[in-house]
VOGU-3710 file (C-alpha; in Angstrom, 3 decimals, decimal comma):
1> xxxxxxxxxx> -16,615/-5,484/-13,012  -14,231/-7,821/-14,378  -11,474/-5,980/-17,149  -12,365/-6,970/-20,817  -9,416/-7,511/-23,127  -10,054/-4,387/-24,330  -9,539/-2,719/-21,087  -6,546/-4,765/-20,391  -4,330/-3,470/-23,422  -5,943/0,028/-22,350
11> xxxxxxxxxx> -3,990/-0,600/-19,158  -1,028/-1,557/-20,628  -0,840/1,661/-23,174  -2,196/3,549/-19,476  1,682/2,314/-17,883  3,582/2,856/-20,986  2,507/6,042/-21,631  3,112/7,053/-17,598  6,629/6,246/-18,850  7,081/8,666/-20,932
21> xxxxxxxxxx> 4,741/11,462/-19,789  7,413/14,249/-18,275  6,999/14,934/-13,692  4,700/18,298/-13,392  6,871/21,083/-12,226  4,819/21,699/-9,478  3,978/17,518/-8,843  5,772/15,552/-6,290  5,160/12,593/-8,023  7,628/10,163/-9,495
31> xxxxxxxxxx> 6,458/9,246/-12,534  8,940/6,672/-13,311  7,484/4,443/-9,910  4,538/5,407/-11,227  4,472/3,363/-13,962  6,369/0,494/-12,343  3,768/0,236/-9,421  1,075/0,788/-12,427  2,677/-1,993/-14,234  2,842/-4,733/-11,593
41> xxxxxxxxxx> -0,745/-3,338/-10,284  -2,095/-4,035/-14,087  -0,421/-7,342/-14,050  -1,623/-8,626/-10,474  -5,536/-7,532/-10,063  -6,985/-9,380/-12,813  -4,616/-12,488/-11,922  -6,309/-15,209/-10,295  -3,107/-16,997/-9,168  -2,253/-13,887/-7,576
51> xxxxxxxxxx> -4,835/-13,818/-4,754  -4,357/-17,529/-4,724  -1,441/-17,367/-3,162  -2,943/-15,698/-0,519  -5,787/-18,133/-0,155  -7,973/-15,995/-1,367  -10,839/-16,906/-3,478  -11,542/-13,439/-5,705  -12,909/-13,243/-8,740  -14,439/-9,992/-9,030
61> xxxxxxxxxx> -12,340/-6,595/-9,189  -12,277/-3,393/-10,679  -10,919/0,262/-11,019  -11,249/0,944/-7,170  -9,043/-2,573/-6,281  -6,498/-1,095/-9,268  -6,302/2,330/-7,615  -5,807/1,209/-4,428  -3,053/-1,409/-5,509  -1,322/1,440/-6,490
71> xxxxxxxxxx> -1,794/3,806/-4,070  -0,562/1,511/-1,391  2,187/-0,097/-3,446  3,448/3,183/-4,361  3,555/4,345/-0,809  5,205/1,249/0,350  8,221/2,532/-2,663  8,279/5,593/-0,651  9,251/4,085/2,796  11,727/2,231/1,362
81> xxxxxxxxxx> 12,979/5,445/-0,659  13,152/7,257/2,576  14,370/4,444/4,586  16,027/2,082/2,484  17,809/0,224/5,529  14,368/-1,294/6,490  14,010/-3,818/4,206  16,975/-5,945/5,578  15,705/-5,761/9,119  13,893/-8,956/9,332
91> xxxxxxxxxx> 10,475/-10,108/9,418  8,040/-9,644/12,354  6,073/-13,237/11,602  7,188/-15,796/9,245  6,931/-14,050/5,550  5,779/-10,399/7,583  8,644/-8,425/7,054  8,432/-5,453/9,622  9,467/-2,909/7,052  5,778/-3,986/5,554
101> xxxxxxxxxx> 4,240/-3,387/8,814  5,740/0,177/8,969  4,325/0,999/5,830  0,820/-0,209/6,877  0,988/1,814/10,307  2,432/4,774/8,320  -0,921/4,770/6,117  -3,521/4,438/8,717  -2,165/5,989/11,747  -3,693/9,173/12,827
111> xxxxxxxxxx> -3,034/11,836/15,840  -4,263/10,182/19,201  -2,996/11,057/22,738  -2,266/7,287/22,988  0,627/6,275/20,400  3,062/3,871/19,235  5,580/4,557/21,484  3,730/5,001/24,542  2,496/1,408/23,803  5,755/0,251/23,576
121> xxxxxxxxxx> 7,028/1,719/26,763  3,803/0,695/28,370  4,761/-2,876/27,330  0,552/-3,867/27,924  -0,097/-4,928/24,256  -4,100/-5,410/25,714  -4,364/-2,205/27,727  -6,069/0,845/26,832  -3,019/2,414/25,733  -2,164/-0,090/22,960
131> xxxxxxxxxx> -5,867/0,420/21,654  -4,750/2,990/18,686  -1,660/0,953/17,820  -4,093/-2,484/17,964  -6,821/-1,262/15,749  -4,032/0,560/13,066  -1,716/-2,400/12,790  -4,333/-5,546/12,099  -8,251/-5,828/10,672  -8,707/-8,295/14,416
141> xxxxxxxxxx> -10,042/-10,955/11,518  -8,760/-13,256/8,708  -8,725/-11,514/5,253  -10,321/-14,627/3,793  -13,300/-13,509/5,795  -13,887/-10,459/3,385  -15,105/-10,951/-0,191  -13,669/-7,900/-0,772  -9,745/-7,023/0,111  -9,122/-3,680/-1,180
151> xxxxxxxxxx> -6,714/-2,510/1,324  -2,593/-2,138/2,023  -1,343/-5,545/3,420  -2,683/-7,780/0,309  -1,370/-5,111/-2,722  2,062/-4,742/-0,925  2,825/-8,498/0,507  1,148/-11,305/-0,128  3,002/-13,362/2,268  2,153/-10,696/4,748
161> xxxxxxxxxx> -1,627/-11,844/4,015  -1,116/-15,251/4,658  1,006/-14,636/7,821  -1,930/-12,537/9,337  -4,318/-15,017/8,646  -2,441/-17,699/10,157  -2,551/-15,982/13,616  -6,594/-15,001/12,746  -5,536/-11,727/12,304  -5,208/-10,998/16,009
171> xxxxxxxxxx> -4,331/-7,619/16,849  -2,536/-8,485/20,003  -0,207/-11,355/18,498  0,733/-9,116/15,342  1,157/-5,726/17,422  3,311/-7,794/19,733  5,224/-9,654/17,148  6,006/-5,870/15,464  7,279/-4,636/19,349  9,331/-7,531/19,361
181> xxxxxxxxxx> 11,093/-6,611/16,184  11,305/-2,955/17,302  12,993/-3,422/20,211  15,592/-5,488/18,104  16,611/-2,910/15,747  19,463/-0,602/16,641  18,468/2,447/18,297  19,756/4,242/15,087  16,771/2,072/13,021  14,550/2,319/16,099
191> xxxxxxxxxx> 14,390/6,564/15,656  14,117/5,986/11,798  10,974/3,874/12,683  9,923/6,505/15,232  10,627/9,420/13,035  8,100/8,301/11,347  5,165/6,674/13,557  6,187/8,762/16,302  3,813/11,253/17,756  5,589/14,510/17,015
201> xxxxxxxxxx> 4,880/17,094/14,413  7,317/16,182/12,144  6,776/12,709/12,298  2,832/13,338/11,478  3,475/15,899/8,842  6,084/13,119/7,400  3,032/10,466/7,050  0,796/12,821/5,788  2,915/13,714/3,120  3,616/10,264/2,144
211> xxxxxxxxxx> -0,240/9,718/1,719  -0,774/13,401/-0,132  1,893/12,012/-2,601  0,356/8,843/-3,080  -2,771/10,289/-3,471  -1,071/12,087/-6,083  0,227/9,495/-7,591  -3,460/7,360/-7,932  -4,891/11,043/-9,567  -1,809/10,988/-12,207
221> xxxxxxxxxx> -2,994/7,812/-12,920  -6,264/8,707/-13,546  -5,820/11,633/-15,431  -3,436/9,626/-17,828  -5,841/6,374/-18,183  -9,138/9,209/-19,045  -6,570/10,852/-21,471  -5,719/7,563/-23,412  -9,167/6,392/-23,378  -10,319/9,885/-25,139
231> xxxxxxxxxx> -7,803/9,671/-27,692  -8,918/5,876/-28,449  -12,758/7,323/-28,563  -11,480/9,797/-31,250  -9,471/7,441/-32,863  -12,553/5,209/-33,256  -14,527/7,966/-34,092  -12,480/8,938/-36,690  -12,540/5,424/-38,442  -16,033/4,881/-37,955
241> xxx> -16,820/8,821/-39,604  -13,330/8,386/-42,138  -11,968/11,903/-40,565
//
């Protein structure tokens, strides 16, 4: 469904009251990126010109392209939180910065026997054991193929979208682009990277938190959006009844 004007200023009030609803004691969410993410998220989805820039022809969204906006553009915030040094180490294609392509491999890798790092020391971008890191770090097709693009890469970068799509998406050119730019990094940044797409228990338990809190963060969300739109229902109701 398409956002009515209505529902648009009930988005706005949804962000400005995240602003000023007080963090949960026992929530790991930051409200305060909360309601930027929320903000630009609000902002961006219903924006025509937005997706345009991406050469994207979408017309149609609704609550599940908002929630996931958010979701991945507040886990993005969190990789740069945690590693802040990232986003000044370069781009992996033209308008691809790698700190992007982190973030996307942080929030859809899962445990395999065959990781990221075995991949790079295996240096065989087509072999079997690149297959994990192929399939995490690219769709294998343009996103102009999909009518629908709910997913990380188009919420967090747009240039990121149009990058991918000028190499068709191809899983081999993108994953070897991003081993490119690893093996440029200082081995400092290089462990940073690995600390967190590594294959260890600490580096899974560190992705798996940054999803939980993101999660988090889309259910705050929620909770505050059903919240206002109760309190406009009674509002209503209360002009309509005169009580």
């Amino acid at each position: 469904m398409k956002f009515t004007v209505k529902g648009l200023i009930a988005l706005f009030v949804t962000s400005s009251a995240l602003f000023l609803t007080p963090m949960k004691s026992d929530a790991q969410v930051n409200m305060k990126s909360l309601a930027e993410v929320a903000d630009s998220c609000q902002k961006d989805i219903p924006s025509k010109k937005y997706y345009q820039q991406m050469l994207l022809n979408v017309d149609k969204w609704d609550n599940s392209d908002l929630e996931q906006c958010i979701y991945s553009r507040y886990h993005y915030s969190l990789i740069l939180d945690k590693f802040p040094e990232l986003a000044s180490t370069g781009e992996i294609l033209p308008g691809y910065p790698g700190s992007v392509a982190v973030g996307q491999l942080a929030s859809t890798l899962i445990y395999n026997r065959k990781q990221l790092l075995d991949c790079i020391i295996a240096n065989n971008i087509s072999g079997d054991v690149c297959m994990n890191s192929r399939q995490n770090i690219s769709r294998g097709q343009k996103y102009r193929s999909y009518s629908r693009i709910s997913s990380y890469l188009p919420y967090v970068c747009p240039s990121c979208v149009v990058a991918h799509d000028e190499v068709s998406g191809s899983r081999e050119v993108i994953l070897k682009a991003f081993i490119e730019w690893f093996i440029k990094l200082d081995k400092p940044q290089r462990r940073e990277v690995i600390s967190l797409l590594g294959d260890e228990d600490e580096a899974r338990t560190l992705r798996q938190s940054l999803k939980n809190e993101s999660k988090k963060a889309v259910e705050e969300y929620q909770e505050t959006r059903e919240r206002i739109e109760q309190q406009e229902q009674e509002r209503r109701r209360r002009e309509l009844l005169g009580n």
